[in-house]
N, CA, C and O atoms as a GROMACS GRO file, in nm:
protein
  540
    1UNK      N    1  -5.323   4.652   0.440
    1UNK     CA    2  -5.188   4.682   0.397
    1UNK      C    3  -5.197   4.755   0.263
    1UNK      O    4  -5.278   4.702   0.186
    2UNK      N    5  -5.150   4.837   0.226
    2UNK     CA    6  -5.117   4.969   0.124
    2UNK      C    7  -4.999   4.939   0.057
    2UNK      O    8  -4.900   4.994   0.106
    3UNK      N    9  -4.980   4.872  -0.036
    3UNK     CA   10  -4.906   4.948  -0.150
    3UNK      C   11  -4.874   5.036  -0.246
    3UNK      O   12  -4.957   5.095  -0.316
    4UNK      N   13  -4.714   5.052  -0.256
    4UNK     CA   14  -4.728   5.216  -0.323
    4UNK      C   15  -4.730   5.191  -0.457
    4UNK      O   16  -4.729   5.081  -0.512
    5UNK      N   17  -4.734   5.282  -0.500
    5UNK     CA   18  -4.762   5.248  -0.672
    5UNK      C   19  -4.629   5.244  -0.740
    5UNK      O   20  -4.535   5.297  -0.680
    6UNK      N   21  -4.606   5.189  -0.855
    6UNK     CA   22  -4.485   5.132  -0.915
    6UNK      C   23  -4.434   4.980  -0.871
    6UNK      O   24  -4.363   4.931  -0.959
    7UNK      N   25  -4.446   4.922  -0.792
    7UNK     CA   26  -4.431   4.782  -0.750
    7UNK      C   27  -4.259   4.742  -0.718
    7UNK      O   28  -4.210   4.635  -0.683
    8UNK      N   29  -4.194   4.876  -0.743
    8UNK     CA   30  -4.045   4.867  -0.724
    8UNK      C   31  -4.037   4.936  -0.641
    8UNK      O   32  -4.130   4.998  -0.589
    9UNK      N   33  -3.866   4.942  -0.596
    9UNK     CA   34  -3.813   5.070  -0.484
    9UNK      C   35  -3.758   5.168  -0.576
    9UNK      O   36  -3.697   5.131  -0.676
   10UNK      N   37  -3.770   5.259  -0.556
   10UNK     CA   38  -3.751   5.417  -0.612
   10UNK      C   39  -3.649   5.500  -0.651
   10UNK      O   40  -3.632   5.593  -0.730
   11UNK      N   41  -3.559   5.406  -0.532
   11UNK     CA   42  -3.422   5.508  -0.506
   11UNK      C   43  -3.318   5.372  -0.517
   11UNK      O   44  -3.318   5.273  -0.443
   12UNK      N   45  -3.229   5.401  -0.638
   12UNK     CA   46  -3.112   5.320  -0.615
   12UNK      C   47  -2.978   5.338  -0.528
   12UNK      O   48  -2.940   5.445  -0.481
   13UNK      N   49  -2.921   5.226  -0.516
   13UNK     CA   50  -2.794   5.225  -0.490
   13UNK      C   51  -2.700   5.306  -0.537
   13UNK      O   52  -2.686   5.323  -0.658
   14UNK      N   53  -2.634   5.359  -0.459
   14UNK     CA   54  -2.490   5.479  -0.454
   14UNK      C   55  -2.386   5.401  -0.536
   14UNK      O   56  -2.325   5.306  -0.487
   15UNK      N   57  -2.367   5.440  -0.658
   15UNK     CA   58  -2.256   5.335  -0.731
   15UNK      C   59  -2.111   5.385  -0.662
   15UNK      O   60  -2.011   5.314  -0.657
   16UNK      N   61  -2.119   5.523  -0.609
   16UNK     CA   62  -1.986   5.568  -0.598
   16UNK      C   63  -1.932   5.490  -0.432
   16UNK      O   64  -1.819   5.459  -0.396
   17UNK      N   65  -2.052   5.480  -0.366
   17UNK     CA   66  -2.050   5.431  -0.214
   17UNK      C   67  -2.001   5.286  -0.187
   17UNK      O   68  -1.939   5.244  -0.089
   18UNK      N   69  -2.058   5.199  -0.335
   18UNK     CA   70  -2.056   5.051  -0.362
   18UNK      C   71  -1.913   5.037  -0.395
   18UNK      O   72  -1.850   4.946  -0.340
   19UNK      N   73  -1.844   5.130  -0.490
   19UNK     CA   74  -1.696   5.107  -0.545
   19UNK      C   75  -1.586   5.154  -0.421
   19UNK      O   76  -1.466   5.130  -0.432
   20UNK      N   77  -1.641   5.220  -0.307
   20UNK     CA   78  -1.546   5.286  -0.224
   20UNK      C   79  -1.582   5.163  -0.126
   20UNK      O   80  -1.506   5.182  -0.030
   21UNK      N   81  -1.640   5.076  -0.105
   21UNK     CA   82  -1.637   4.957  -0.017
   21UNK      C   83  -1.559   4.875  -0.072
   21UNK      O   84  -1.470   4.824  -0.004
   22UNK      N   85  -1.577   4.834  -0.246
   22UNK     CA   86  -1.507   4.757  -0.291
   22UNK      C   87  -1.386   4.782  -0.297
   22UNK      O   88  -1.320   4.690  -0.344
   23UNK      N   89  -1.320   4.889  -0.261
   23UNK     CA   90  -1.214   4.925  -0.258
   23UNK      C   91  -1.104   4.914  -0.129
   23UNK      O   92  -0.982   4.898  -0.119
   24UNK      N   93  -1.224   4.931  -0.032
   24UNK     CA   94  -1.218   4.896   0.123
   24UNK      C   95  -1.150   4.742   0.140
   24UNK      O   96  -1.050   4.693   0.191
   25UNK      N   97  -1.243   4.706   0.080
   25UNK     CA   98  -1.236   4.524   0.087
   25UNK      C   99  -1.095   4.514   0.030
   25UNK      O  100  -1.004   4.488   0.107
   26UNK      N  101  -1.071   4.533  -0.098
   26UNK     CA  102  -0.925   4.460  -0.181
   26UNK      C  103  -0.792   4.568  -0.095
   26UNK      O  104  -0.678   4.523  -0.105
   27UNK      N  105  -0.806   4.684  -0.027
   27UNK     CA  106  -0.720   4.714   0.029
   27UNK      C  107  -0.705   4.665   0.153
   27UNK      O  108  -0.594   4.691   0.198
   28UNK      N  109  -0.788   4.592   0.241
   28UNK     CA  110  -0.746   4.534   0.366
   28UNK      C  111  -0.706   4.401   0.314
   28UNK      O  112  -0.617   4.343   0.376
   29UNK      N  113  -0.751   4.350   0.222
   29UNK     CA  114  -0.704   4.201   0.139
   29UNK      C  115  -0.534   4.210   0.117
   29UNK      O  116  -0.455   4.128   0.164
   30UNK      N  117  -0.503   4.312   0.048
   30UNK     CA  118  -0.353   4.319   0.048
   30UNK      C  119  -0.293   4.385   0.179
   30UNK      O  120  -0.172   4.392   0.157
   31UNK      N  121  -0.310   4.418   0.260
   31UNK     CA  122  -0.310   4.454   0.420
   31UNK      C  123  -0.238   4.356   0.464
   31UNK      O  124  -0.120   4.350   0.499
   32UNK      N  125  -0.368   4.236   0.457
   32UNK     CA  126  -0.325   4.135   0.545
   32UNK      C  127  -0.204   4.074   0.492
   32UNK      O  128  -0.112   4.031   0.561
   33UNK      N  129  -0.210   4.072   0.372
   33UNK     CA  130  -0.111   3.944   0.302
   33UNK      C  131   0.045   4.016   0.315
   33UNK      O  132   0.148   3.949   0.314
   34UNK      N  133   0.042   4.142   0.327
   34UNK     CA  134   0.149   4.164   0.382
   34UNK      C  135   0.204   4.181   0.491
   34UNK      O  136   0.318   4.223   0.508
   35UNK      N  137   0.094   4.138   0.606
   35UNK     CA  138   0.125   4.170   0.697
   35UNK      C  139   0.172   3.997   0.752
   35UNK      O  140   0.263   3.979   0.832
   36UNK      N  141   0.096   3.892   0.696
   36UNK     CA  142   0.108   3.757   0.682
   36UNK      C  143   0.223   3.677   0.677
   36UNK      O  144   0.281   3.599   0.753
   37UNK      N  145   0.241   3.734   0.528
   37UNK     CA  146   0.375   3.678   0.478
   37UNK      C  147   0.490   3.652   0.537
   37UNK      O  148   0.554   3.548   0.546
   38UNK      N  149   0.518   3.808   0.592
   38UNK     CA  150   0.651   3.765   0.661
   38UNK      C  151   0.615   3.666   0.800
   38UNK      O  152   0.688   3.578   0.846
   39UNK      N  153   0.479   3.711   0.852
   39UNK     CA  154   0.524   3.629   0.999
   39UNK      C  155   0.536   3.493   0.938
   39UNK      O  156   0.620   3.425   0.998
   40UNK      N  157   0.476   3.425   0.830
   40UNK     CA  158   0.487   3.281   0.831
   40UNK      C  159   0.621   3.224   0.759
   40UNK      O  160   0.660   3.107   0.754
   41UNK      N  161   0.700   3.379   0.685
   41UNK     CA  162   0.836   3.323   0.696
   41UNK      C  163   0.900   3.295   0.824
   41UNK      O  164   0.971   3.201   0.860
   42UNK      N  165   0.870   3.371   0.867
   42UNK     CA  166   1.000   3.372   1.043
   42UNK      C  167   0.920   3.251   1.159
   42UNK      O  168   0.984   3.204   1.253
   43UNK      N  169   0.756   3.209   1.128
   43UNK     CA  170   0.760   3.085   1.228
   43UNK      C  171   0.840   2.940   1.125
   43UNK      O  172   0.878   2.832   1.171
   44UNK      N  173   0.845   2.987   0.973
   44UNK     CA  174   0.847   2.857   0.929
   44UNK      C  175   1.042   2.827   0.924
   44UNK      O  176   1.088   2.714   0.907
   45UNK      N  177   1.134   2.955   0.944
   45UNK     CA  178   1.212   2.939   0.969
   45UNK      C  179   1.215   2.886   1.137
   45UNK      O  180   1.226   2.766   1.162
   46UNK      N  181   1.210   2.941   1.196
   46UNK     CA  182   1.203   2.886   1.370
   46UNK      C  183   1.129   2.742   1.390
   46UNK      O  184   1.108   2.696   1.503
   47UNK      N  185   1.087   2.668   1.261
   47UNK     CA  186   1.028   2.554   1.275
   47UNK      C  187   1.144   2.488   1.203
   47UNK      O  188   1.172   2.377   1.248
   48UNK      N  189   1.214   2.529   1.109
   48UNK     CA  190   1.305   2.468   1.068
   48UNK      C  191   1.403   2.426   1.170
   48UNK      O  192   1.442   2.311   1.194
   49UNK      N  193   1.433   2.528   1.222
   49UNK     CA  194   1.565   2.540   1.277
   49UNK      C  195   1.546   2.462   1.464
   49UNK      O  196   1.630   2.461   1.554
   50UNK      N  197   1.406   2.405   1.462
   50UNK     CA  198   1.355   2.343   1.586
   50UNK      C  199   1.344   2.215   1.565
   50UNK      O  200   1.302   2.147   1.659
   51UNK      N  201   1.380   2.150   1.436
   51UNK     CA  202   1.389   1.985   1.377
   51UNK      C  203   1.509   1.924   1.417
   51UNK      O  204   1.624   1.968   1.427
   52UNK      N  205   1.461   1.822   1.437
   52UNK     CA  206   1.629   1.786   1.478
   52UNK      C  207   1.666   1.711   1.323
   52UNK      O  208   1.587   1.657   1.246
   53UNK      N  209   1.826   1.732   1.309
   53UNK     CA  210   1.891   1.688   1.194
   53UNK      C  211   1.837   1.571   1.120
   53UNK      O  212   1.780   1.489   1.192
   54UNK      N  213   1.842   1.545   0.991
   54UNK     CA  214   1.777   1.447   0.901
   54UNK      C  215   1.886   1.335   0.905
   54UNK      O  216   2.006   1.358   0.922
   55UNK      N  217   1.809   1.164   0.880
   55UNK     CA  218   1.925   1.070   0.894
   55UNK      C  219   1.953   1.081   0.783
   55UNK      O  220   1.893   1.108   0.679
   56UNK      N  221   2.147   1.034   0.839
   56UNK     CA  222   2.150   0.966   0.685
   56UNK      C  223   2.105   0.890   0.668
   56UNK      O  224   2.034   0.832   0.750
   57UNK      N  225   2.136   0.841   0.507
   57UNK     CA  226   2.108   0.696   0.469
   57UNK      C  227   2.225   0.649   0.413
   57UNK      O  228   2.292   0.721   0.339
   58UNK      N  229   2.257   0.537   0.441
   58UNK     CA  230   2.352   0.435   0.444
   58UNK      C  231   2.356   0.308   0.328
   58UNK      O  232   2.326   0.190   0.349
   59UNK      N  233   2.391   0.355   0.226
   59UNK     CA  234   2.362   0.246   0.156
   59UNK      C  235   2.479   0.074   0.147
   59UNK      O  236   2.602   0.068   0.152
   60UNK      N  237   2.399  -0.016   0.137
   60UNK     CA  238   2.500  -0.145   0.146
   60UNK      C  239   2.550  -0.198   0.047
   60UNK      O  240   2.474  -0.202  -0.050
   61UNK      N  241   2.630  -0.233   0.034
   61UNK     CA  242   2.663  -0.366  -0.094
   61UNK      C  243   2.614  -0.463  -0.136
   61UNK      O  244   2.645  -0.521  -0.240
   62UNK      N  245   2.485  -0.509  -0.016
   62UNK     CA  246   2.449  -0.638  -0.042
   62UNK      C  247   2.356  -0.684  -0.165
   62UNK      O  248   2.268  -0.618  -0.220
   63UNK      N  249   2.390  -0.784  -0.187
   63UNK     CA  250   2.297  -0.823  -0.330
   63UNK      C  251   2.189  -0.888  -0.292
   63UNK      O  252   2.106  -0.910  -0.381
   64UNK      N  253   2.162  -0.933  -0.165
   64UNK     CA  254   2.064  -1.018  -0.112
   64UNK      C  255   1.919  -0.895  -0.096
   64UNK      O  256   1.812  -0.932  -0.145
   65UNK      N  257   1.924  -0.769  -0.034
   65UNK     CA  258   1.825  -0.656  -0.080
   65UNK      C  259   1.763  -0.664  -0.236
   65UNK      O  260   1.650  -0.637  -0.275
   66UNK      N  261   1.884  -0.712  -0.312
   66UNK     CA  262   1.856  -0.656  -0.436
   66UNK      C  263   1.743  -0.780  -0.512
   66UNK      O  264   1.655  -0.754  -0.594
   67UNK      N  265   1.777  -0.907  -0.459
   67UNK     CA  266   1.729  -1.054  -0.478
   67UNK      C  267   1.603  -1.049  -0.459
   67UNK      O  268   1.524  -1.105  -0.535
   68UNK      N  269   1.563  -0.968  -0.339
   68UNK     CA  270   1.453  -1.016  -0.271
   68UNK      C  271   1.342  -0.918  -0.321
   68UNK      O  272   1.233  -0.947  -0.271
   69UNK      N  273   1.340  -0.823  -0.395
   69UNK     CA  274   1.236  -0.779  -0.462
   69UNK      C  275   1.180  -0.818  -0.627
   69UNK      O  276   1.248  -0.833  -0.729
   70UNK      N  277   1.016  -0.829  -0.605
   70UNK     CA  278   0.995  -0.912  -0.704
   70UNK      C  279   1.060  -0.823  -0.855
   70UNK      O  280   1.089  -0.704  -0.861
   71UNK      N  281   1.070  -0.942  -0.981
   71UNK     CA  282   1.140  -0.882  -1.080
   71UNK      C  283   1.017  -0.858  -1.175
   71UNK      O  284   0.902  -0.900  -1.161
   72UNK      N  285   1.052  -0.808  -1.240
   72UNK     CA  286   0.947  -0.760  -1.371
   72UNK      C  287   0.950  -0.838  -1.464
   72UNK      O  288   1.057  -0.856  -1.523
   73UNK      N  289   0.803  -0.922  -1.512
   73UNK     CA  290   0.838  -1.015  -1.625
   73UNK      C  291   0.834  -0.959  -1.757
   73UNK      O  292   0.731  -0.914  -1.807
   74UNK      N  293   0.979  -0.963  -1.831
   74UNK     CA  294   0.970  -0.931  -1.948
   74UNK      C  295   0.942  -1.033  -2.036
   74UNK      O  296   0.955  -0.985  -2.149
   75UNK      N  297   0.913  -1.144  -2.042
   75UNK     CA  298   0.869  -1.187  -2.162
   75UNK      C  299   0.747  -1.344  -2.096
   75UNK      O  300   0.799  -1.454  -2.080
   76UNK      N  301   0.627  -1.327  -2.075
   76UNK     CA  302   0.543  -1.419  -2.006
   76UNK      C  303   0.586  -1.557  -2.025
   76UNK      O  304   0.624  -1.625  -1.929
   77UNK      N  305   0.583  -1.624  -2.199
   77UNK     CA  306   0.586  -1.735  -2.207
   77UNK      C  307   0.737  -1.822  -2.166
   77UNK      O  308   0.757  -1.943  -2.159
   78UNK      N  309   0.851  -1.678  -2.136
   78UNK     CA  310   1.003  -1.767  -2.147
   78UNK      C  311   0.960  -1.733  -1.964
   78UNK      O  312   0.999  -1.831  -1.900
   79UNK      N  313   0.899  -1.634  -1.874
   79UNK     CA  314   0.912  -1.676  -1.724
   79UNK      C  315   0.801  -1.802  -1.673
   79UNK      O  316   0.797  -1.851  -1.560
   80UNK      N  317   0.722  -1.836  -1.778
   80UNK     CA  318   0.642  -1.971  -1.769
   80UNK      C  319   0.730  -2.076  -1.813
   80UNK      O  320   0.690  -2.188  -1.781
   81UNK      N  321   0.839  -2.072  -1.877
   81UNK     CA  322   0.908  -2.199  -1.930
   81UNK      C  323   0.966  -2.215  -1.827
   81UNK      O  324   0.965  -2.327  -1.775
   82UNK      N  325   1.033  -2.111  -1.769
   82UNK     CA  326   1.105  -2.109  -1.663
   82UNK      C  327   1.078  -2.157  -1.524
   82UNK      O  328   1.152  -2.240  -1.473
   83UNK      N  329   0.975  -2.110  -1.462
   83UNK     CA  330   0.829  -2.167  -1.362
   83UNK      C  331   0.831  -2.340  -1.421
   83UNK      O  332   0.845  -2.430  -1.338
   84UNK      N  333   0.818  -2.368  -1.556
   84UNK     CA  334   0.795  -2.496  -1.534
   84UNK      C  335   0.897  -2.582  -1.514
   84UNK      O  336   0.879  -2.685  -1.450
   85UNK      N  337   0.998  -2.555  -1.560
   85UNK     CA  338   1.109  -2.622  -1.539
   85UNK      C  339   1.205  -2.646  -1.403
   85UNK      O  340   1.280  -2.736  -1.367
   86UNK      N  341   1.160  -2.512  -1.343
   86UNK     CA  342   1.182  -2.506  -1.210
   86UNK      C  343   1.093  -2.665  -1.135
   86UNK      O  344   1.142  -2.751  -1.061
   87UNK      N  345   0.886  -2.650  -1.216
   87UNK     CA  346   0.853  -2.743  -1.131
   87UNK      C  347   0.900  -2.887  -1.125
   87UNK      O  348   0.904  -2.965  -1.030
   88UNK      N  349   0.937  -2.904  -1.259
   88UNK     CA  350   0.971  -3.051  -1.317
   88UNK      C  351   1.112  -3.050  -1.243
   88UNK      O  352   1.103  -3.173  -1.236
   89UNK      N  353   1.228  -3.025  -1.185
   89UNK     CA  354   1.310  -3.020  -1.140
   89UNK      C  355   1.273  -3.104  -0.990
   89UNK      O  356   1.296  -3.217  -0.945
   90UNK      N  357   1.209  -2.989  -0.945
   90UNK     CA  358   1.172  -3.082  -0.804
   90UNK      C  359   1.074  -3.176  -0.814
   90UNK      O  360   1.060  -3.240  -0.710
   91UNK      N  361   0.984  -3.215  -0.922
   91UNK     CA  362   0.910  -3.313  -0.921
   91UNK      C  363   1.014  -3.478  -0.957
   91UNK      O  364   0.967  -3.589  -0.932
   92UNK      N  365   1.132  -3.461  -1.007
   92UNK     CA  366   1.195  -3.570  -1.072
   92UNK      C  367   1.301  -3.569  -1.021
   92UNK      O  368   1.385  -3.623  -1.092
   93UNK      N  369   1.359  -3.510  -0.873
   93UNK     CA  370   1.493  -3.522  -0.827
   93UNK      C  371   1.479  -3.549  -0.694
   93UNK      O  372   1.370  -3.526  -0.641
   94UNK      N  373   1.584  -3.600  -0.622
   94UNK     CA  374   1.606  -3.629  -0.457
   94UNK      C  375   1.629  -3.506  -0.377
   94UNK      O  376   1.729  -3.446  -0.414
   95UNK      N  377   1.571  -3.457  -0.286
   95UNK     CA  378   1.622  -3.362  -0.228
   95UNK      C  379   1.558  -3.371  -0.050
   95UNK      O  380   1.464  -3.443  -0.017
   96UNK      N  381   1.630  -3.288   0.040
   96UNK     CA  382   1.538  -3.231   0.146
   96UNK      C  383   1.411  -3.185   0.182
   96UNK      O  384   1.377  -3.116   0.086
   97UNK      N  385   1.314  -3.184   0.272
   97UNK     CA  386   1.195  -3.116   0.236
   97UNK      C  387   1.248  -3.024   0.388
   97UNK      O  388   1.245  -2.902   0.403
   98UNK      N  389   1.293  -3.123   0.484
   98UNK     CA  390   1.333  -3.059   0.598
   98UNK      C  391   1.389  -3.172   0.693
   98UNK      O  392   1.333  -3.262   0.756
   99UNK      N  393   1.556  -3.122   0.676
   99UNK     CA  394   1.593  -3.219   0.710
   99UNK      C  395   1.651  -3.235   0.895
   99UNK      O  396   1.736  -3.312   0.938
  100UNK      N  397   1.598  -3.170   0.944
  100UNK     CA  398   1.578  -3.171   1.075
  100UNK      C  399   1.467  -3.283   1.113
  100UNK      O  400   1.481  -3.369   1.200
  101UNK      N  401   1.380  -3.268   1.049
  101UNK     CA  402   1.275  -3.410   1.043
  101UNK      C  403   1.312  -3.528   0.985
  101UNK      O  404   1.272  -3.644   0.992
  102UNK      N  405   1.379  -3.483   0.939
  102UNK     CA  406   1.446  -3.659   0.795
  102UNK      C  407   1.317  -3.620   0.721
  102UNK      O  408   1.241  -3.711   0.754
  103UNK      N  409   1.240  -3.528   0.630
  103UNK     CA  410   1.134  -3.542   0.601
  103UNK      C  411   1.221  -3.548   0.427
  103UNK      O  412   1.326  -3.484   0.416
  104UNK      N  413   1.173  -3.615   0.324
  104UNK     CA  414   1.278  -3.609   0.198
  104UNK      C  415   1.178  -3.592   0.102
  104UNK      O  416   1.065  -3.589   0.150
  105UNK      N  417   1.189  -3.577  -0.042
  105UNK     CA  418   1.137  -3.553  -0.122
  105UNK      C  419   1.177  -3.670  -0.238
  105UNK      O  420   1.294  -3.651  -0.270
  106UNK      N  421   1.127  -3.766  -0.300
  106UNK     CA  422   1.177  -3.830  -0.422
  106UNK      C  423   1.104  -3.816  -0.516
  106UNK      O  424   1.005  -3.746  -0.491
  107UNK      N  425   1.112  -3.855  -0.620
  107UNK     CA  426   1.087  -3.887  -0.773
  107UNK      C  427   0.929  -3.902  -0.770
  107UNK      O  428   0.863  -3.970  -0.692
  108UNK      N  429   0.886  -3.827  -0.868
  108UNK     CA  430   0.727  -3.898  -0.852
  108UNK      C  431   0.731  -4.041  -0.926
  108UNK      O  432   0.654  -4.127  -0.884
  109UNK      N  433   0.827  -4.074  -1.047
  109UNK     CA  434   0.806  -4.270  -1.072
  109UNK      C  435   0.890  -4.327  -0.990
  109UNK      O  436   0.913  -4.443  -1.023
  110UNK      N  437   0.934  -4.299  -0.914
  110UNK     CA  438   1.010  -4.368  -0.764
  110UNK      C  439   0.950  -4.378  -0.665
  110UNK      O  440   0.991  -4.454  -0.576
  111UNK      N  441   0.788  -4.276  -0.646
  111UNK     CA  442   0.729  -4.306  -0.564
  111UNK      C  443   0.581  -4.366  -0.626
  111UNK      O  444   0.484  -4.395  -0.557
  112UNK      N  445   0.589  -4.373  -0.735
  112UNK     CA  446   0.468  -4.473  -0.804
  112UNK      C  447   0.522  -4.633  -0.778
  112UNK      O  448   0.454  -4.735  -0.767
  113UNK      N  449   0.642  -4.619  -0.774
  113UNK     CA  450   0.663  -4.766  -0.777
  113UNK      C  451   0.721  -4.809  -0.660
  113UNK      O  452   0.801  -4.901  -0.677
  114UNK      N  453   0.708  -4.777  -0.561
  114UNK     CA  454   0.707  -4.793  -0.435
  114UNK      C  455   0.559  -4.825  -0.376
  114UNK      O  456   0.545  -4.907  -0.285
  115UNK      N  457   0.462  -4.763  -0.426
  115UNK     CA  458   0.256  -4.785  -0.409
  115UNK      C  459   0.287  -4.909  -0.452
  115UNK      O  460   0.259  -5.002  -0.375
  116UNK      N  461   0.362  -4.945  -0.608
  116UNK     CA  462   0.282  -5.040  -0.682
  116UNK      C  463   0.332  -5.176  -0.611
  116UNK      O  464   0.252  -5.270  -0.607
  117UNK      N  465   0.461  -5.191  -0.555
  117UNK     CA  466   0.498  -5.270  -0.504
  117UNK      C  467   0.488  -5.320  -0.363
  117UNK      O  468   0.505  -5.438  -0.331
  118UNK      N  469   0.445  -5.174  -0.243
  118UNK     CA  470   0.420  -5.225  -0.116
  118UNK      C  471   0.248  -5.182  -0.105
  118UNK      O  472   0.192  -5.207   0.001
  119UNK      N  473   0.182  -5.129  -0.201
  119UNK     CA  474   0.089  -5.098  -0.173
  119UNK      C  475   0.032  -4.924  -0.120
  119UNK      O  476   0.104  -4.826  -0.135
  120UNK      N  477  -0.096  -4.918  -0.066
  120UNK     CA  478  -0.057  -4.776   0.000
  120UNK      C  479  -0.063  -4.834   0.119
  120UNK      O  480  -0.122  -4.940   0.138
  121UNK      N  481  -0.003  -4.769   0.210
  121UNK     CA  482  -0.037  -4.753   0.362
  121UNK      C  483  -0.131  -4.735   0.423
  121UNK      O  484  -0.210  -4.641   0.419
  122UNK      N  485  -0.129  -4.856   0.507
  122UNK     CA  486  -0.262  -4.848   0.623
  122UNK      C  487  -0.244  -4.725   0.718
  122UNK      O  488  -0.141  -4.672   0.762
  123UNK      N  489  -0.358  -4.699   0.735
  123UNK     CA  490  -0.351  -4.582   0.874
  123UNK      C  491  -0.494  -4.602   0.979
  123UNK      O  492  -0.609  -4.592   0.936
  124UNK      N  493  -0.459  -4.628   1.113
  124UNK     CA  494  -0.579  -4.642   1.176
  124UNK      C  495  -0.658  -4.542   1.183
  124UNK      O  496  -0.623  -4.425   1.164
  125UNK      N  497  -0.822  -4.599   1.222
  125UNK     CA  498  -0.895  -4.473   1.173
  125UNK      C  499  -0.906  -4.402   1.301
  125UNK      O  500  -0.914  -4.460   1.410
  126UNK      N  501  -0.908  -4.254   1.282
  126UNK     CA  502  -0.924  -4.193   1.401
  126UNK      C  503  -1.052  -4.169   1.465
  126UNK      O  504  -1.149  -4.141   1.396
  127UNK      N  505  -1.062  -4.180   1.608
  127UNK     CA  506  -1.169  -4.180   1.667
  127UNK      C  507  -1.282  -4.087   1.697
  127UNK      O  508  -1.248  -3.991   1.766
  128UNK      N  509  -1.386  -4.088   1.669
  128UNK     CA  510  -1.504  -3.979   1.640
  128UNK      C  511  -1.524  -3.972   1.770
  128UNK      O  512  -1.516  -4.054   1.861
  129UNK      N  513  -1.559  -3.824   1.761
  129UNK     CA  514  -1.617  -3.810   1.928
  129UNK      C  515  -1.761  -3.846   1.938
  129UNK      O  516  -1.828  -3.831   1.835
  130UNK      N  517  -1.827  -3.898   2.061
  130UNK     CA  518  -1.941  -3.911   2.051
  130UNK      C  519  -2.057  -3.853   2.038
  130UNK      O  520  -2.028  -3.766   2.120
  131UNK      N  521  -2.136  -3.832   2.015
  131UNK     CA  522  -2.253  -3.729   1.999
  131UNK      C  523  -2.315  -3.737   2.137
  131UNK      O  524  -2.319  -3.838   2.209
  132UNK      N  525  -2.375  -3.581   2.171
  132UNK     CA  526  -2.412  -3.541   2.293
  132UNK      C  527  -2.342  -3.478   2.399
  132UNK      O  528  -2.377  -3.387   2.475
  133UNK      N  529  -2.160  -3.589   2.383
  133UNK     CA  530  -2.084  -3.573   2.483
  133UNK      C  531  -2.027  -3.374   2.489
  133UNK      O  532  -1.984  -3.316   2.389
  134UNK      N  533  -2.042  -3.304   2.630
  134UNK     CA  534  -2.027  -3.172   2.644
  134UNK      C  535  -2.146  -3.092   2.563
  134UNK      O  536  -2.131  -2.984   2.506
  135UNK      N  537  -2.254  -3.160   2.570
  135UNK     CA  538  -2.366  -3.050   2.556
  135UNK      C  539  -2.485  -3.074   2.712
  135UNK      O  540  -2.583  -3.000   2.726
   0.00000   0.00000   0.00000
């Protein structure tokens, strides 16, 4: 194999040939975009006009929507006073737990002194299954 002398190529590039391509290129570039534009106005109108109508929306009066989303605590230690007082409320008063069951709720020293006086309650023990049995 023969190489020629100089270790480069000889003959450059046509600057005038290089700028008349580049010129090629950015004029079919704006070509398209005008040729673009409008069609994707007129499918995006004919897509409009192929939607069916938007709902209304209906707004209510009710305050119960408004209840039921959580609130923002503005001040930690007064929605912790609050939390606790809520708990001490039901820990120290008579109420329902579910009264379809008769199931009730009392006093926690109303129900200390109900242990102290009948005791706790027996409950029979429930029966273990045997070992082995269904293997």
């Amino acid at each position: 194999m023969r190489h020629e002398p100089g270790g480069y190529e000889q003959t450059d590039a046509k600057a005038g040939a290089t700028f008349r391509v580049g010129l090629y290129i950015l004029g079919t570039m704006f070509l398209t975009a005008l040729l673009v534009l409008p069609l994707y106005r007129l499918l995006a109108r004919a897509e409009t006009q192929a939607q069916p109508p938007a709902s209304e929306v209906v707004e209510s009066a009710s305050s119960e929507a408004l209840a039921s989303f959580p609130k923002l605590v503005e001040s930690e230690p007064r929605a912790l006073a609050a939390f606790r007082a809520q708990e001490d409320a039901l820990l120290t008063s008579y109420g329902w737990v579910e009264k379809d069951k008769g199931l009730v709720r009392i006093p926690i020293d109303a129900a200390i002194r109900i242990v102290a006086e009948r005791g706790l309650p027996k409950f029979e023990p429930v029966p273990q299954p045997q070992a082995g049995v269904g293997k």
